[in-house]
KOLDRENTI-210640 format. One record per residue (C-alpha): residue number from 1; z, y, x. Coordinates in steps of 0.1 Angstrom, whole numbers, plus 2048, in hexadecimal, padded with zeros to 3 digits. Each point is the difference from the previous one (the first is absolute). Layout:
+-----+-----+-----+-----+
|  nr |  zz |  yy |  xx |
+-----+-----+-----+-----+
| NUM |   Z |   Y |   X |
...
+-----+-----+-----+-----+
//
This chain:
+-----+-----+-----+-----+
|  nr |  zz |  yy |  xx |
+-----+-----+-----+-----+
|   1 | D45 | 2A1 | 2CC |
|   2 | 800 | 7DE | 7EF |
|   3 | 811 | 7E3 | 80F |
|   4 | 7F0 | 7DC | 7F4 |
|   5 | 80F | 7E0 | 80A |
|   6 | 7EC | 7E1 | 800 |
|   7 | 816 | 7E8 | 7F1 |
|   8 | 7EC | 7DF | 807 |
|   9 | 804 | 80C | 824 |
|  10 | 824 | 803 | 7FE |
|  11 | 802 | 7DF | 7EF |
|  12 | 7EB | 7EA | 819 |
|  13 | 818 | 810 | 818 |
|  14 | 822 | 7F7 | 7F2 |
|  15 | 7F2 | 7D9 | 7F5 |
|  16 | 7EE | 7FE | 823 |
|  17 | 828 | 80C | 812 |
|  18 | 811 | 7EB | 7E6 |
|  19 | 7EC | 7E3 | 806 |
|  20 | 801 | 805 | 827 |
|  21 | 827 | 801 | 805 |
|  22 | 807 | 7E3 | 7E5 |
|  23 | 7E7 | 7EB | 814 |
|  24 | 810 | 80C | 822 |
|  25 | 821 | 7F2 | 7F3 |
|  26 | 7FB | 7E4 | 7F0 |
|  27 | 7EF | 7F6 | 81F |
|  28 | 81C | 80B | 812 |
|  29 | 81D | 7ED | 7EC |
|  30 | 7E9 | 7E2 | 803 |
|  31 | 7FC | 801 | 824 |
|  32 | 827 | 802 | 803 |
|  33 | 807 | 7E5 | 7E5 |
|  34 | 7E3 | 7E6 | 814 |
|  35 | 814 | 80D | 821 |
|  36 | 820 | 7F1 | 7F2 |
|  37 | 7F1 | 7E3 | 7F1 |
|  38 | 7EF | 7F4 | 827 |
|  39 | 822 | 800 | 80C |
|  40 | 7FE | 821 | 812 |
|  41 | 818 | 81C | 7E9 |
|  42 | 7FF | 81F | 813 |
|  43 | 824 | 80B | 80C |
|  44 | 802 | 823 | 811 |
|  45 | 817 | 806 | 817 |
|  46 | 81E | 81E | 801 |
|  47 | 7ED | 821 | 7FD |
|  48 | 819 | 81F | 810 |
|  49 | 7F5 | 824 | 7FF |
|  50 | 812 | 81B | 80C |
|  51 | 81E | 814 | 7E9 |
|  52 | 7F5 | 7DD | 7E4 |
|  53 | 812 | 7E1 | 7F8 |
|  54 | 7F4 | 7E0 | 80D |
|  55 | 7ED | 7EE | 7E5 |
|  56 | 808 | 7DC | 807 |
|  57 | 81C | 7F5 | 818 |
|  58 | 7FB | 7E3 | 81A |
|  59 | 813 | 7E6 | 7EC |
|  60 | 7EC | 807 | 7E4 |
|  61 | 7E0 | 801 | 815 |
|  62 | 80B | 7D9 | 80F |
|  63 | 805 | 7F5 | 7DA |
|  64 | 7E1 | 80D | 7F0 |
|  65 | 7F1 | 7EA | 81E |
|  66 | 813 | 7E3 | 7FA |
|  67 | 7FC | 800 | 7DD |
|  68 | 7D8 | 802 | 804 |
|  69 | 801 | 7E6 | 816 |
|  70 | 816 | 7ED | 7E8 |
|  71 | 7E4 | 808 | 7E4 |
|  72 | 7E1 | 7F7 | 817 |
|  73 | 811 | 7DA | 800 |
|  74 | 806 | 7FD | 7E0 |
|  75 | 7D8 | 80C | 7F6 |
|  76 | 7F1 | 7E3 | 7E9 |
|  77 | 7E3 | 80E | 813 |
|  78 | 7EB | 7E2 | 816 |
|  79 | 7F5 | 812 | 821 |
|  80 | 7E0 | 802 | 7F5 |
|  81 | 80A | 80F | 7DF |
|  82 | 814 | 81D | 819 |
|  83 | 7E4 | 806 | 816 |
|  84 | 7E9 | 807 | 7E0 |
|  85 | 81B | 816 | 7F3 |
|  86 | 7FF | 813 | 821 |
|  87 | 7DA | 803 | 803 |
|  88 | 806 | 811 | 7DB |
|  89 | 816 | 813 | 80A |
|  90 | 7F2 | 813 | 81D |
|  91 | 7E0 | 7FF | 7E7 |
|  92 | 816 | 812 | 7EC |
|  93 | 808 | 819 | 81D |
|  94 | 7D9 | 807 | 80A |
|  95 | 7F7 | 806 | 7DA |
|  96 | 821 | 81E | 800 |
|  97 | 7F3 | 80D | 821 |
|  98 | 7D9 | 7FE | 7F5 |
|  99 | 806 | 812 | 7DF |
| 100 | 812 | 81A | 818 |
| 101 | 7E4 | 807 | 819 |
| 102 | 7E5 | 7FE | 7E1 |
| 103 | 816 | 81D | 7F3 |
| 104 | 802 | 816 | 81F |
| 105 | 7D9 | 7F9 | 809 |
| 106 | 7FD | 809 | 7DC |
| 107 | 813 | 824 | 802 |
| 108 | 7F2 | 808 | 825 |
| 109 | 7D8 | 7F6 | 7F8 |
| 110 | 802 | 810 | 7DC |
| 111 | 7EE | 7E9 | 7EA |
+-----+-----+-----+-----+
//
């Protein structure tokens, strides 16, 4: 019994995947860096699981949130300017979660 591989196959596979999860984060990282730029950085608060380490204290929480305030101030930014970087950014966000659900509707219908 002969095994054949269709290597055109296998290459539209690894440039379509490749493609796919460089698009996913660049769309990503551009979402997060337009987030920033309209004033609104993300800061998570204290995450504790059970037998873990905390990953960031309270004092360090308040100062990651003072900080980002500071930095939303000081934006050169006009508020229009922020509110188009915003609009980007959650432009960004629909694009990562399209490219997503075009990927699992792509795997579950089979074509």
């Amino acid at each position: 019994m002969s095994i054949s591989i269709d290597w055109l196959a296998f290459l539209q596979v690894f440039a379509a995947a490749l493609i796919g999860a460089a698009s996913i984060v660049t769309f990503y990282a551009l979402g997060l860096r337009l987030l920033v730029r309209s004033g609104h950085a993300p800061v998570v608060s204290p995450a504790e699981f059970t037998d873990a380490i905390t990953v960031i204290s309270e004092k360090e929480l308040k100062r990651a949130e003072k900080q980002a305030a500071k930095a939303a101030k000081k934006s050169p930014l006009t508020d229009g300017q922020k509110r188009l970087a915003l609009i980007g950014a959650y432009a960004c966000f629909v694009m990562c979660a399209a490219a997503v659900v075009a990927g699992i509707l792509i795997i579950v219908i089979g074509h």
